[in-house]
C-alpha positions as CSV (number, residue, x, y, z in Angstrom):
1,X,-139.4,34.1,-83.4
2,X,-139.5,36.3,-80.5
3,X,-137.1,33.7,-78.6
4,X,-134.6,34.1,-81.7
5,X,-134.3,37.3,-81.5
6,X,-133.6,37.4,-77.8
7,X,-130.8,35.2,-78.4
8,X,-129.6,37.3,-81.5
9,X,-129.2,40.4,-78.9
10,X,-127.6,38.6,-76.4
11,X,-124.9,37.0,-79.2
12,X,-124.5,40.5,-80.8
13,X,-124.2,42.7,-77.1
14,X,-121.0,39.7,-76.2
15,X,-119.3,40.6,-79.7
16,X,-119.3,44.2,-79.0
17,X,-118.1,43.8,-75.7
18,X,-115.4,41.6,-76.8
19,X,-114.2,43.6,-79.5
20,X,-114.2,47.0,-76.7
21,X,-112.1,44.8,-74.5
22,X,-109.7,43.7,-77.4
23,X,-109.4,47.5,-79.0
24,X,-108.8,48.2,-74.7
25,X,-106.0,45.8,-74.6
26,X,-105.0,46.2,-77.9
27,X,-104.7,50.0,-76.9
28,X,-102.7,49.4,-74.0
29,X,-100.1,47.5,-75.1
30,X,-99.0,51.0,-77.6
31,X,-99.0,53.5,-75.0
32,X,-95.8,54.6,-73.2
33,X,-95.7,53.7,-69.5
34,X,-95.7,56.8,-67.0
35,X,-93.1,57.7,-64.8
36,X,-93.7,57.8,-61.1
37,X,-95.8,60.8,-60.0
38,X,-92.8,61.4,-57.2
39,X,-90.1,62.5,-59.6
40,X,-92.4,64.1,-62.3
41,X,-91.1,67.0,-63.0
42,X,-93.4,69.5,-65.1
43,X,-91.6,72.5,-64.5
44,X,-87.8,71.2,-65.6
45,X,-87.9,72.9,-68.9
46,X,-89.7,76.0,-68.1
47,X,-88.0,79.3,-67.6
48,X,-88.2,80.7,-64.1
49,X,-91.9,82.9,-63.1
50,X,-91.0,86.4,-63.9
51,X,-92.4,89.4,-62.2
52,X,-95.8,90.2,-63.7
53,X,-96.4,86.4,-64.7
54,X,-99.8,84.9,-64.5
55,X,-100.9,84.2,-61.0
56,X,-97.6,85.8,-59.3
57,X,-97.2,88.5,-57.1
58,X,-96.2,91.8,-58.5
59,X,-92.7,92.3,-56.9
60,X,-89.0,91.6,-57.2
61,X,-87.8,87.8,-56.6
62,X,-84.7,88.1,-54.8
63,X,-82.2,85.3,-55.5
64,X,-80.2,84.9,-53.1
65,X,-76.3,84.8,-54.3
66,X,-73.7,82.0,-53.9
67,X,-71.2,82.4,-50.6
68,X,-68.0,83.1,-51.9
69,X,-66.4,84.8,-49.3
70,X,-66.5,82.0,-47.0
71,X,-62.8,80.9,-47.7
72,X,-61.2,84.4,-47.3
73,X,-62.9,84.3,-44.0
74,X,-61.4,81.3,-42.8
75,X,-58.1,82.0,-43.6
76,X,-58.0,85.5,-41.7
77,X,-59.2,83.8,-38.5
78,X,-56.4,81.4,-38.9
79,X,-53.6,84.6,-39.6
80,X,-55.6,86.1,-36.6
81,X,-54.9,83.1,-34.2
82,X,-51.4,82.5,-35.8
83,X,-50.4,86.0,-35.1
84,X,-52.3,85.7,-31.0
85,X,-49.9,82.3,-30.6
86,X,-47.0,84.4,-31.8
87,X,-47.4,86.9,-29.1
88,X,-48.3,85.0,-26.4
89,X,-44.8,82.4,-27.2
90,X,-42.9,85.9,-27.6
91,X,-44.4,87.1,-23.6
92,X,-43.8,84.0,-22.1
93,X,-40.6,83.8,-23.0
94,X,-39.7,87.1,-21.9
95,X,-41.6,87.6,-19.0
96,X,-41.1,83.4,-18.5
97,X,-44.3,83.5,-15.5
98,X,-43.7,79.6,-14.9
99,X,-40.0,79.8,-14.2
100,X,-38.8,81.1,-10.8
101,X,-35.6,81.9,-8.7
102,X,-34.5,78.7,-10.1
103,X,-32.1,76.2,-8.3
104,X,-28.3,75.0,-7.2
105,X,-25.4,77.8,-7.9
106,X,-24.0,78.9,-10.9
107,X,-20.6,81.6,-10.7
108,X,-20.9,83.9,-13.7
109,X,-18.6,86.7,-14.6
110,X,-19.5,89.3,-16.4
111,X,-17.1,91.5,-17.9
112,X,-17.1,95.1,-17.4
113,X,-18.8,97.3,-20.5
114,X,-20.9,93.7,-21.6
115,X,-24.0,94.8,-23.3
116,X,-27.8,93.6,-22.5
117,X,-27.0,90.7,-25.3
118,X,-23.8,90.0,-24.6
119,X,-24.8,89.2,-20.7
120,X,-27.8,87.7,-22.0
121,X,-25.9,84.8,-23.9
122,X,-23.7,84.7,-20.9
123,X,-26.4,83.8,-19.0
124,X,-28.0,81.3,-21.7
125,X,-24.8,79.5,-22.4
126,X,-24.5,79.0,-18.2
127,X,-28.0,77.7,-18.3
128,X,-29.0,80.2,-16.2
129,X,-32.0,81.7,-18.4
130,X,-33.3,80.3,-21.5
131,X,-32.4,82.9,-24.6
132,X,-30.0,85.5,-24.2
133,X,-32.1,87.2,-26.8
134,X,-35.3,87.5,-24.8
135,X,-33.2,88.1,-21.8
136,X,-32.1,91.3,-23.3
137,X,-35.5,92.4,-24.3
138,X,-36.7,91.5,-20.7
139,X,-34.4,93.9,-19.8
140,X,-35.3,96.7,-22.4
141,X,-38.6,96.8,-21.4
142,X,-37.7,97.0,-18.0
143,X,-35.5,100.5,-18.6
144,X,-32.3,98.4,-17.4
145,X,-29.8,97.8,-20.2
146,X,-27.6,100.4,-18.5
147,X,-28.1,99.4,-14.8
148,X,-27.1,95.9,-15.7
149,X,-22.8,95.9,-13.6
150,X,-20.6,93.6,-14.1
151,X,-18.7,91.7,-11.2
152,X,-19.1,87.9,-10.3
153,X,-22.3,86.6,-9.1
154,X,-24.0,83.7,-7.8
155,X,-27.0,82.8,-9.8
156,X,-29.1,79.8,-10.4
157,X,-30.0,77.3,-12.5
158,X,-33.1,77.7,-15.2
159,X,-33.8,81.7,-13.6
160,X,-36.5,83.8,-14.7
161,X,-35.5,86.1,-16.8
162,X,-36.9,88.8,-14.3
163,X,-35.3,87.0,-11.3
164,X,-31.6,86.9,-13.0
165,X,-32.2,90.6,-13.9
166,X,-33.0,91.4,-10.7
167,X,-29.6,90.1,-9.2
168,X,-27.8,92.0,-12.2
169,X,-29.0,95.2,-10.9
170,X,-29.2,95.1,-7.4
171,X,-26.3,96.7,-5.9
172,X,-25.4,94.6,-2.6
173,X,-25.8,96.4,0.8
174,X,-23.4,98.2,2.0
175,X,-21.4,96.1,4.8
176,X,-20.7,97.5,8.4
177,X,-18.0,99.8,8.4
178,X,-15.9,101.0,10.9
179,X,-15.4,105.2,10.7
180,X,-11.5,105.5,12.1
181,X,-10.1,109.1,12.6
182,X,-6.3,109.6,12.7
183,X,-5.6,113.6,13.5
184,X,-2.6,114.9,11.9
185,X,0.6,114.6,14.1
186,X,0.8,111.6,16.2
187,X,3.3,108.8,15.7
188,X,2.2,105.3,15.0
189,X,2.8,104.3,18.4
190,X,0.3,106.9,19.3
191,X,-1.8,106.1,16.1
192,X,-2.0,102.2,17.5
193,X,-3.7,103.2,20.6
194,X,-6.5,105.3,19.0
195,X,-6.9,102.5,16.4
196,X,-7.6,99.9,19.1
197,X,-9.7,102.3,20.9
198,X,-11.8,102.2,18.1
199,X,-12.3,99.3,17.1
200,X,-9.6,98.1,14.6
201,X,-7.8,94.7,14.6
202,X,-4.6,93.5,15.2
203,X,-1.5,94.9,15.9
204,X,-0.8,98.5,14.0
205,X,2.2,98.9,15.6
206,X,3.6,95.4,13.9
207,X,1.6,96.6,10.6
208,X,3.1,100.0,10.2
209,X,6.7,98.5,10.3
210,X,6.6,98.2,6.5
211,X,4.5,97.7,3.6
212,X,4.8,96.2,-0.6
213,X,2.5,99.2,-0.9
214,X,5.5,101.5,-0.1
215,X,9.1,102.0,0.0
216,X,10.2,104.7,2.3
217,X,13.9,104.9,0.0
218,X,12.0,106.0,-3.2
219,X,11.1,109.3,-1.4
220,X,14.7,109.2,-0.5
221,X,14.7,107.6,2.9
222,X,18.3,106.1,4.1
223,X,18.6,102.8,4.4
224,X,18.6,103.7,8.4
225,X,14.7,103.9,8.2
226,X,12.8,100.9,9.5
227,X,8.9,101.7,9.8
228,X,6.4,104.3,7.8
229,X,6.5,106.4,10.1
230,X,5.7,110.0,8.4
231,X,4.3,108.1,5.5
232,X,0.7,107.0,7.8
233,X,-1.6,110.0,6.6
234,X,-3.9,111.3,9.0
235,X,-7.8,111.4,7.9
236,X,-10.7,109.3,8.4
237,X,-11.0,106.3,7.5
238,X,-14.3,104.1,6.7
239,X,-12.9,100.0,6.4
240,X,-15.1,96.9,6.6
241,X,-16.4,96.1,10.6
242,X,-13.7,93.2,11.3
243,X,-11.0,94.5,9.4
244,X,-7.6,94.3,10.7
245,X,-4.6,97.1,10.9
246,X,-2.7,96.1,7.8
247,X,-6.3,97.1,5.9
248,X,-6.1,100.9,8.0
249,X,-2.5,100.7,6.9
250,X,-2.9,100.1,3.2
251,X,-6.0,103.1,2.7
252,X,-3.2,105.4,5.1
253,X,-0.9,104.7,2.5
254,X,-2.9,105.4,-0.5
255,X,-3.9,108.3,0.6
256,X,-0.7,109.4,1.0
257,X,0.8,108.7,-2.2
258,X,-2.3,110.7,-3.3
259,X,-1.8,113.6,-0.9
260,X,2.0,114.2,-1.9
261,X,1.4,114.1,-5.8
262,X,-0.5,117.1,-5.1
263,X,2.9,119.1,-3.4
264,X,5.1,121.1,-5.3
265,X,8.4,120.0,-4.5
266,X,10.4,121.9,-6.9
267,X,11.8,124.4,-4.5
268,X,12.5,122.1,-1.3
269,X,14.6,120.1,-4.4
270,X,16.9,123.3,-5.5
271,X,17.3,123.6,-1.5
272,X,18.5,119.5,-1.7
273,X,15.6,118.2,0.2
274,X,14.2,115.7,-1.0
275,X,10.7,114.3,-0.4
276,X,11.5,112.3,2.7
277,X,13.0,115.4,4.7
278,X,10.1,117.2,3.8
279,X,7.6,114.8,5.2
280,X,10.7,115.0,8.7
281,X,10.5,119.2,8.7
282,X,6.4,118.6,7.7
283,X,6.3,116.3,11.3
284,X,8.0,118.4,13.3
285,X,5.8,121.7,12.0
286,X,2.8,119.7,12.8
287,X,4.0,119.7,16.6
288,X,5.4,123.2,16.8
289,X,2.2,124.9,15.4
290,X,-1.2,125.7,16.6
291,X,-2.8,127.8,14.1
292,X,-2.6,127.0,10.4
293,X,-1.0,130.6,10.1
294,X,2.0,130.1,11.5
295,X,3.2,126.7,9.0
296,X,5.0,128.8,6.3
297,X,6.6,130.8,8.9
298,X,7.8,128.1,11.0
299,X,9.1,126.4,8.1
300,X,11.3,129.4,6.8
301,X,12.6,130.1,10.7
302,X,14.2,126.4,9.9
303,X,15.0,126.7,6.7
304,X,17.0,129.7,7.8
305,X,18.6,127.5,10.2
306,X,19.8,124.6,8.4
307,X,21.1,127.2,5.8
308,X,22.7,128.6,8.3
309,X,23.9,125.4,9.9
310,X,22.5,126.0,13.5
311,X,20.5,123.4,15.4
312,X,16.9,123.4,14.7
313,X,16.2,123.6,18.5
314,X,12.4,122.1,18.4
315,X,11.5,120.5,22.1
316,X,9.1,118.6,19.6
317,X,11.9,116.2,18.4
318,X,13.0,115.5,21.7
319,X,9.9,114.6,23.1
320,X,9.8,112.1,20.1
321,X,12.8,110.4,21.4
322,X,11.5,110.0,25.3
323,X,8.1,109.5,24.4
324,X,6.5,112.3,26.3
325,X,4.4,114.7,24.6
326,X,2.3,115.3,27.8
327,X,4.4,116.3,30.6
328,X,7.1,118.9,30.7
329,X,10.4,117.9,29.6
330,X,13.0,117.3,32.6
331,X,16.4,118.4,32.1
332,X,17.8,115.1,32.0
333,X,15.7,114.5,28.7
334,X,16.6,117.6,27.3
335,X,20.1,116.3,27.8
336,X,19.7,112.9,25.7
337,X,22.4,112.2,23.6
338,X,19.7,110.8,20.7
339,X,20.0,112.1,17.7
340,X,16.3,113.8,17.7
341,X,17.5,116.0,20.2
342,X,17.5,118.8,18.0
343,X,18.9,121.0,21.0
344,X,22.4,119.4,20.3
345,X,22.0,118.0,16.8
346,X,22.7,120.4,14.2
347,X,20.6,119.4,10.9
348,X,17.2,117.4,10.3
349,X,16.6,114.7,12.6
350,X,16.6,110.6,11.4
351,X,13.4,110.7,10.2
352,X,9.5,112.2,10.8
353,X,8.5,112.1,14.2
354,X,4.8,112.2,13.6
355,X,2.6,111.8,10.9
356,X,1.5,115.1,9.0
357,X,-1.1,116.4,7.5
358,X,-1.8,117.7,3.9
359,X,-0.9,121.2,5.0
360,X,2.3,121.1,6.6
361,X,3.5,119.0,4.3
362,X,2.9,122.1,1.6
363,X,4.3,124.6,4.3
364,X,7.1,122.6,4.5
365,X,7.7,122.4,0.5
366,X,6.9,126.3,0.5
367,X,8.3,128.2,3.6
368,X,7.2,132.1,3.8
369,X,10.5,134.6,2.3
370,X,11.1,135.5,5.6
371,X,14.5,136.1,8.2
372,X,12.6,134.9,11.5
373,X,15.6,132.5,13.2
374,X,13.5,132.0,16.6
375,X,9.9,131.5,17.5
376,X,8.0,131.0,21.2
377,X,4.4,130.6,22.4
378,X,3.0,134.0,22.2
379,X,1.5,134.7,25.9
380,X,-2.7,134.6,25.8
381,X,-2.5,134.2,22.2
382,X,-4.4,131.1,22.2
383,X,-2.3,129.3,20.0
384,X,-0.4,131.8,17.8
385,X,3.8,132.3,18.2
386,X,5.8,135.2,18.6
387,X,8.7,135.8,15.7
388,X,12.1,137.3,15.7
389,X,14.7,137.4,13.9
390,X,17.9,138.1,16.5
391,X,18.6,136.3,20.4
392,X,18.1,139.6,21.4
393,X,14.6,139.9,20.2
394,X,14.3,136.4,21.2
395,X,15.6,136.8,24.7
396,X,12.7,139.4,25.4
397,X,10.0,137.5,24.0
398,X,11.2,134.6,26.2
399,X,11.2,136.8,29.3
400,X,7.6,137.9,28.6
401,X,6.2,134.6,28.2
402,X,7.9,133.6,31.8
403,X,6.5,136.5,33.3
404,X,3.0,135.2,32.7
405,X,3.4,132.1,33.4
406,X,4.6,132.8,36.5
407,X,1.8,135.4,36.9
408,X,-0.6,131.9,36.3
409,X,0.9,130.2,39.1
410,X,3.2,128.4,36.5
411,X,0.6,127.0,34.1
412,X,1.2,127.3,30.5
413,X,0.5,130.5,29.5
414,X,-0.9,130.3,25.8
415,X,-4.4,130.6,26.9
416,X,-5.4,132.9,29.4
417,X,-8.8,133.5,31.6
């Protein structure tokens, strides 16, 4: 009985544990499979922890905001930059550092009164710069739209636009000059000695014959006339180191066209002298006289002569004809049968013997209202004349002026010791 039972146990123990394992199994197969533990996710439908909650802190959560300004950002660096390139472009081509003096030769012309622009597309269309635009603002900045001349100059090729400025404004150096002084009075012959002494070129004599710059007939020359002589106008002269006589002769000749549009000729015209005898009676003035205060009444001693038809009597003219203005005339040249000899010819002689200045000429034009017919060297007057008005007068100044020169042991007695 007792091993029965033992077998009943052991029979009834296998059921139960076969019917646990099938109820296991059984119980299995219903239940859902679990999701992996890596993307369980207990929290996905819960509101966020709020301040106060359950095993949080008590203070604020800060959340921290989206980045929306990110794009604004960006695009003001890249106006920034834009902008930066812009100006640096806009320098270097106006201040163009990598360009130089540039190279070869290029002739340009640039027209008197051209603007900064206008030379600047000059320049650009000749290849000399790049933009006549920033050429002109090169030049703005620099204070030189007005210094800018016009003239022909030798540039280059692919300039700077500092470089081609530079040449625009630079006034070249002055060249070597030659100073030349004439003094009024001399003839050209005399006037051609002086110029070779100092310095001039070629022959004056040759170059003072004539000139396209001047007819001697316009100012009522004859036809006789064959030189400028009276027309050469004493001053100084500055001309170019090299240049020849015909240059000297050409600024003589301008200046005297400029000299004689300042005399009034209105009254030597109601006496019928015409321009050319007044330059003549201007020449021989320029002899006679010492002193500028003596001119006017010089002058109306011959215009009192030729009105009254007597020979001028000037030792000037004759000494003109000989060609001795140093020495003292012999009687044999007083005697000369030319017609400068103003001792035998009545009237104005050929033409000027000399080449006056600016203030005989205007004596000449406007002789002093006077009735003097004879002047002489007044004795120690250092220069001045004596007057008078009849031979008799005359005939006494001449004997004083004798007596001291013979007092002087026969040396000209103008100046005395």
């Amino acid at each position: 009985m007792s091993d029965r039972s033992e077998s009943d146990r052991e029979g009834a123990r296998r059921a139960r544990e076969a019917a646990r394992k099938a109820a296991e199994e059984a119980s299995a197969a219903k239940a859902p499979v679990a999701p992996p533990a890596a993307v369980i996710d207990d929290d996905f439908d819960r509101p966020p922890p709020q301040p106060g909650a359950t095993g949080m802190p008590h203070r604020p959560v800060t959340i921290p905001r989206p980045r929306r300004r990110h794009g604004l950002r960006i695009a003001i660096v890249t106006i920034l930059a834009l902008v930066i390139a812009a100006g640096l472009y806009v320098a270097n081509e106006i201040y163009t550092p990598l360009k130089g003096d540039g190279s070869g030769t290029v002739l340009v012309k640039v027209p008197a009164g051209s603007s900064a622009r206008a030379i600047g597309n000059l320049l650009a269309e000749k290849g000399v710069v790049g933009s006549g635009l920033f050429f002109s603002l090169r030049a703005g900045i620099a204070g030189k739209r007005n210094a800018l001349r016009s003239g022909t100059f030798a540039l280059r090729h692919d300039m700077s636009n500092s470089a081609a400025l530079k040449v625009l404004t630079t006034a070249p150096p002055a060249a070597p000059t030659l100073r030349v002084t004439l003094p009024e009075g001399p003839g050209r012959r005399q006037f051609a000695v002086r110029v070779k002494a100092q310095g001039v070129r070629g022959d004056y004599v040759a170059a003072s014959q004539s000139s396209p710059l001047l007819n001697p007939r316009s100012y009522g020359a004859p036809k006789s006339v064959r030189s400028l002589e009276g027309f050469l106008f004493p001053a100084t002269y500055e001309v170019p180191r090299g240049a020849g006589a015909k240059r000297l002769v050409r600024e003589q000749l301008k200046a005297f066209k400029r000299a004689i549009a300042s005399v009034d000729l209105r009254r030597a015209k109601k006496k019928n002298l015409t321009a050319f005898d007044i330059l003549t009676l201007a020449s021989i003035i320029e002899r006679e006289v010492f002193l500028p205060r003596d001119r006017r009444r010089v002058a109306a001693v011959f215009y009192n002569r030729l009105k009254a038809g007597v020979a001028l009597g000037s030792d000037a003219t004759t000494r003109y004809a000989v060609d001795n203005f140093l020495r003292p005339l012999k009687v044999s040249e007083l005697a000369s049968p030319s017609k400068y000899n103003t001792r035998k010819s009545v009237g104005l002689p050929p033409g000027p013997i000399g080449n006056p200045g600016l203030g005989s000429i205007q004596a000449a034009a406007n002789p002093l209202d006077s009735k003097d017919f004879f002047f002489i060297v007044k004795p120690c007057g250092n220069g001045a004349l004596s007057f008078a008005r009849t031979d008799a007068a005359f005939q006494k100044l001449v004997a004083a002026y004798d007596a001291k020169r013979a007092d002087l042991g026969g040396k000209d007695p103008s100046r005395c010791p």
